[in-house]
ZAMARGU-4260 file (C-alpha; in steps of 0.2 Angstrom, whole numbers, plus 5000, padded with zeros to 4 digits):
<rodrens>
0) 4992/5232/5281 | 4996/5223/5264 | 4980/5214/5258 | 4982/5198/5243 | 4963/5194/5237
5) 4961/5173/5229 | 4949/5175/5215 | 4945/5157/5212 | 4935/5153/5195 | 4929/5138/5189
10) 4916/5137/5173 | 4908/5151/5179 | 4904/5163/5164 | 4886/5167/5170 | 4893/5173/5185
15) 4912/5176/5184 | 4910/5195/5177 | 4902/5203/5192 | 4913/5192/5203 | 4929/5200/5198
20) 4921/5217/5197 | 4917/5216/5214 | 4936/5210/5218 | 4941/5225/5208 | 4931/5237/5215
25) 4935/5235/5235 | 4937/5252/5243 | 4953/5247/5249 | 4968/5259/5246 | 4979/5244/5238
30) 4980/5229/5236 | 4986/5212/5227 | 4972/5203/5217 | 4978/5184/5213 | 4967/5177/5198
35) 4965/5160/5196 | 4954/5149/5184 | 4956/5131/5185 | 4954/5127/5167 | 4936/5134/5163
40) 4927/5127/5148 | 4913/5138/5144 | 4922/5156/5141 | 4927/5160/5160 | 4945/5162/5156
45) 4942/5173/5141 | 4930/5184/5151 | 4940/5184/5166 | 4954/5191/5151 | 4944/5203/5145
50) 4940/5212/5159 | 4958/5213/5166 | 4964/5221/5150 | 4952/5233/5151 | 4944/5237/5170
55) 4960/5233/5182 | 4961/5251/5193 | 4976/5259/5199 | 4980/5252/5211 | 4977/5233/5210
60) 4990/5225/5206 | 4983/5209/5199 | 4996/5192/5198 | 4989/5180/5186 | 4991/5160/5194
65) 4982/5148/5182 | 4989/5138/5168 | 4974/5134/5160 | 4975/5117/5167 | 4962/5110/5182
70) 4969/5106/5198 | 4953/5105/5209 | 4947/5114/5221 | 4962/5111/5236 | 4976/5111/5224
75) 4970/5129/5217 | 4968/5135/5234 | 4987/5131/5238 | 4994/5138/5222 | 4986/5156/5224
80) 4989/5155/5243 | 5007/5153/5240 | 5006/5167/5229 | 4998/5178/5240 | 5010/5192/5248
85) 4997/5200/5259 | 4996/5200/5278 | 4979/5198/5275 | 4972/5186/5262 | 4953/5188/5257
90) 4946/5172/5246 | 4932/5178/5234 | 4923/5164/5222 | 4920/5166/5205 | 4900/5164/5208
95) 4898/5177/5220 | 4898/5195/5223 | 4908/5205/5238 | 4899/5220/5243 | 4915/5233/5241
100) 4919/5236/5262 | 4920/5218/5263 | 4940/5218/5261 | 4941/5237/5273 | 4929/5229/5287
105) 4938/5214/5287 | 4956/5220/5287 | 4950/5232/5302 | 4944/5218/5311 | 4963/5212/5308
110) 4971/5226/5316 | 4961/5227/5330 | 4963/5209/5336 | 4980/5203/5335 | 4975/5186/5339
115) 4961/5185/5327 | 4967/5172/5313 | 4952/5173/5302 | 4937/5181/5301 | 4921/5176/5292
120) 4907/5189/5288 | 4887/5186/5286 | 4881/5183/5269 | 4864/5187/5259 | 4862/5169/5249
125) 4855/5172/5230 | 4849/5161/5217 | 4858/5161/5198 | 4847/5175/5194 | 4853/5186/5208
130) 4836/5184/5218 | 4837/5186/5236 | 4833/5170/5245 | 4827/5169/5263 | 4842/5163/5275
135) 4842/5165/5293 | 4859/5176/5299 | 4872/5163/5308 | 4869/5178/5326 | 4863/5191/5330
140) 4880/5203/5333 | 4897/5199/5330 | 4906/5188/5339 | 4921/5177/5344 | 4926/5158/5342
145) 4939/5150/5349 | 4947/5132/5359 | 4951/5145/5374 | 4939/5132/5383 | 4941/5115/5379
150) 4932/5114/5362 | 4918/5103/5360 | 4914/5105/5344 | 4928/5107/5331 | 4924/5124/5321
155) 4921/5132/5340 | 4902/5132/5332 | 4906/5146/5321 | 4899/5148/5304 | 4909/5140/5291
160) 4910/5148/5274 | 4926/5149/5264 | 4917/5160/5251 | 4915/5175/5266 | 4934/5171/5275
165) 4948/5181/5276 | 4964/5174/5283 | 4979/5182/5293 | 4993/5176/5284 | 5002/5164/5298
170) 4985/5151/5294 | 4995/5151/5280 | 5015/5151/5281 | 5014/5143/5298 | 5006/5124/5292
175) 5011/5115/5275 | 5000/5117/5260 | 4984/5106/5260 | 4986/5089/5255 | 4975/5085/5241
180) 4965/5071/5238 | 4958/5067/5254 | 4950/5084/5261 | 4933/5090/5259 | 4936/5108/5258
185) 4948/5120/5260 | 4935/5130/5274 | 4937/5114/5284 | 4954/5113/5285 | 4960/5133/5289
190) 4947/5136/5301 | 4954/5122/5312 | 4973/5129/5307 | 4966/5145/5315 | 4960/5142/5329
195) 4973/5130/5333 | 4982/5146/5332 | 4971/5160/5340 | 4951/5167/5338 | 4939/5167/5326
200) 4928/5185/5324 | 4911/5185/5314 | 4902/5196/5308 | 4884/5198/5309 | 4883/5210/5292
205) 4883/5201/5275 | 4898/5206/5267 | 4895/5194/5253 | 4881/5188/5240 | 4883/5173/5240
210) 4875/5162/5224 | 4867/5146/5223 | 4865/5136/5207 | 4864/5120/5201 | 4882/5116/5203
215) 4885/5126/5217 | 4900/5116/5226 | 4895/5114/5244 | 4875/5118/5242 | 4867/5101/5237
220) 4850/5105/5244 | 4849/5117/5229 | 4849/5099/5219 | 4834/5095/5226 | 4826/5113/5226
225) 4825/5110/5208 | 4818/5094/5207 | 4835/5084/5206 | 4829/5072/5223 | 4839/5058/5218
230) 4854/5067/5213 | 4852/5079/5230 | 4852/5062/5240 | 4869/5056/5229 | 4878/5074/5231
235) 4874/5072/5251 | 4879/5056/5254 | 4894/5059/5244 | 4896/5077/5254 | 4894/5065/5272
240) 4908/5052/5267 | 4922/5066/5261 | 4917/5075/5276 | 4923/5062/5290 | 4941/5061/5279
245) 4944/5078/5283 | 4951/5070/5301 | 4967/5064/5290 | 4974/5082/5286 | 4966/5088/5305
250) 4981/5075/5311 | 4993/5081/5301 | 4989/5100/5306 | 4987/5095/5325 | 5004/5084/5326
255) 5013/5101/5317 | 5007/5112/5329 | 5010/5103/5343 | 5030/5101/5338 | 5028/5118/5333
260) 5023/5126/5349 | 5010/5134/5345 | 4999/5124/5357 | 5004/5114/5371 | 5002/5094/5375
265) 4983/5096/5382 | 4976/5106/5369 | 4982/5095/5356 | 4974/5081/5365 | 4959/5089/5365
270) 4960/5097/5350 | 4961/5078/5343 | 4947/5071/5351 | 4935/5085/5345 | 4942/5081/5327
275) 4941/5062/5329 | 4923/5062/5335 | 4917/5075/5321 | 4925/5063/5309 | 4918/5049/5316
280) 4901/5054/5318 | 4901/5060/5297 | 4907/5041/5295 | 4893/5036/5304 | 4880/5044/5296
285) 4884/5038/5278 | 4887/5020/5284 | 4868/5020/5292 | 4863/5032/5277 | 4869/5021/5263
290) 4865/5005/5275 | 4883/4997/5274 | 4887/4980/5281 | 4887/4980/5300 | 4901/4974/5302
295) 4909/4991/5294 | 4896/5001/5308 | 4902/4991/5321 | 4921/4996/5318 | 4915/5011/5317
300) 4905/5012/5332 | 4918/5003/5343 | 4930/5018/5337 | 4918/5030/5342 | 4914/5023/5358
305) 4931/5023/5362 | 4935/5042/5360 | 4919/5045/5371 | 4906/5048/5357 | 4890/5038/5365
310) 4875/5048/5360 | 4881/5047/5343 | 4883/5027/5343 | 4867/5028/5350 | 4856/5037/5338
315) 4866/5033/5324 | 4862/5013/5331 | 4845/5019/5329 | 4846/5025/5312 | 4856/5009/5305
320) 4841/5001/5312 | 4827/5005/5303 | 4821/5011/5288 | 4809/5024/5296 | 4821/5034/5303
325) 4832/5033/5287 | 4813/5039/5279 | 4814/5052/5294 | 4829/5058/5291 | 4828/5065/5273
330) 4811/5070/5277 | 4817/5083/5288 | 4832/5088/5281 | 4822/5095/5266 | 4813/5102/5278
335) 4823/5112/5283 | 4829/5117/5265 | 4813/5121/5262 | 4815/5135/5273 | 4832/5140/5270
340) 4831/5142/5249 | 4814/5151/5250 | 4814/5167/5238
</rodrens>
């Protein structure tokens, strides 16, 4: 099976060395290693240069996609995803660190299931300094995900981790490029492409180490690990309100497979409504977080109550309310990141 790893960097020098080793170094028999840094500014690109004039085996055949310009996060995803040759496309950040079967076990997974669109691995979380922190594993033994029932929840409750993905290459051909601007992240989008299209399979073993650091991407709670509590509530809230615009690419995806064929009338009904009421619930949340106007609740709630989302009206109604619960709610939030990022 052709194989295409994304190696995705981004002012990453501290890191970004035994990042691309470990895309180097994957005990696969061949494969297409895409490289692209979105416009570093602290040495990454020279690094990254450095070691591919002098460390690139045999048989990687590495394609270079940056231009020395930043694009962001989305558009840099698109760019080395319509690069990527591979049946089999592996995403690997310039922060972390693949354990060398990650790219073989994942691609074995591939051949075994057919209709297995994506498939995510465990991973070990570590801080800057490579020191393992404590982190719960998503289950206990591999397992599926799927809308073969009708979905409830709009990632099929599977871990979601672009840093430990690799996608069968119809996520890919089979739906337009992400629209940038308005997504959150590019996890958010292809895992619904996916199962739109098939199964999820997770694996219960870290494959990755996965790094946290004080500009981690999608880790805010490491802002407030190190004393950065306002900042951490900021990087939150502002994580909450791009989450509930994900919905507006999660349209477009759903309306394309739909007139595609890939799913029929009902599961794109349903499909939608899981979407809508994720989206909605993250609007909620920031509006009684940030304690907007109620009058931009209320539209918010009617809207939510029409697609069917009443507990959530409800508790977020609660929250809105009064300040306590708002108290409540950060309180145990760090809570629980207290237990998460513990060395």
């Amino acid at each position: 099976m052709k194989v295409s790893i994304n190696f995705l960097s981004y002012n990453h020098a501290a890191f970004v060395g035994a990042a691309l080793r470990s895309a180097l170094t994957q005990d696969y028999p061949e494969y297409e290693l895409i490289v692209h840094d979105d416009g570093s500014t602290d040495g990454t690109a020279e690094i990254i240069e450095n070691i591919l004039a002098t460390e690139v085996p045999a048989h990687v055949h590495v394609v270079i996609a940056g231009d020395g310009k930043n694009h962001g996060v989305a558009e840099s995803f698109n760019r080395t995803m319509r690069l990527a040759t591979g049946e089999v496309i592996m995403h690997i950040s310039g922060d972390d660190i693949a354990y060398p079967s990650r790219l073989s076990k994942s691609v074995e997974i591939f051949n075994r299931y057919p209709d297995v669109m994506l498939v995510v691995s465990e991973v070990q979380r570590i801080d800057k300094k490579g020191n393992i922190l404590t982190h719960p594993s998503y289950a206990s033994e591999d397992k599926f995900y799927s809308y073969a029932k009708r979905p409830r929840h709009i990632y099929a409750k599977s871990l979601i981790l672009g840093a430990a993905a690799a996608y069968r290459s119809e996520v890919v051909k089979n739906f337009d490029p992400i629209t940038t601007g308005f997504c959150h992240a590019e996890d958010n989008i292809y895992w619904v492409r996916a199962l739109l299209l098939g199964r999820i399979y997770y694996i219960a073993e870290p494959l990755t180490l996965y790094r946290l650091h004080d500009d981690n991407a999608s880790e805010n709670g490491w802002k407030w690990r190190n004393g950065m509590s306002e900042e951490f509530k900021v990087a939150h809230l502002e994580f909450i309100r791009k989450h509930s615009l994900n919905i507006l690419q999660w349209e477009i995806d759903n309306r394309h497979a739909l007139q595609k064929g890939f799913i029929d009338k009902s599961k794109a009904a349903q499909a939608l409504k899981t979407a809508k009421l994720d989206a909605l619930r993250w609007a909620l949340l920031f509006t009684s977080l940030n304690v907007e106007p109620w009058k931009v609740w209320l539209r918010l709630a009617l809207e939510n109550l029409k697609w069917g989302g009443i507990k959530v009206t409800l508790s977020m109604f609660k929250l809105r309310l009064t300040s306590w619960r708002r108290r409540r709610y950060w309180h145990l939030h760090i809570e629980s990141l207290t237990r998460h990022f513990r060395p």
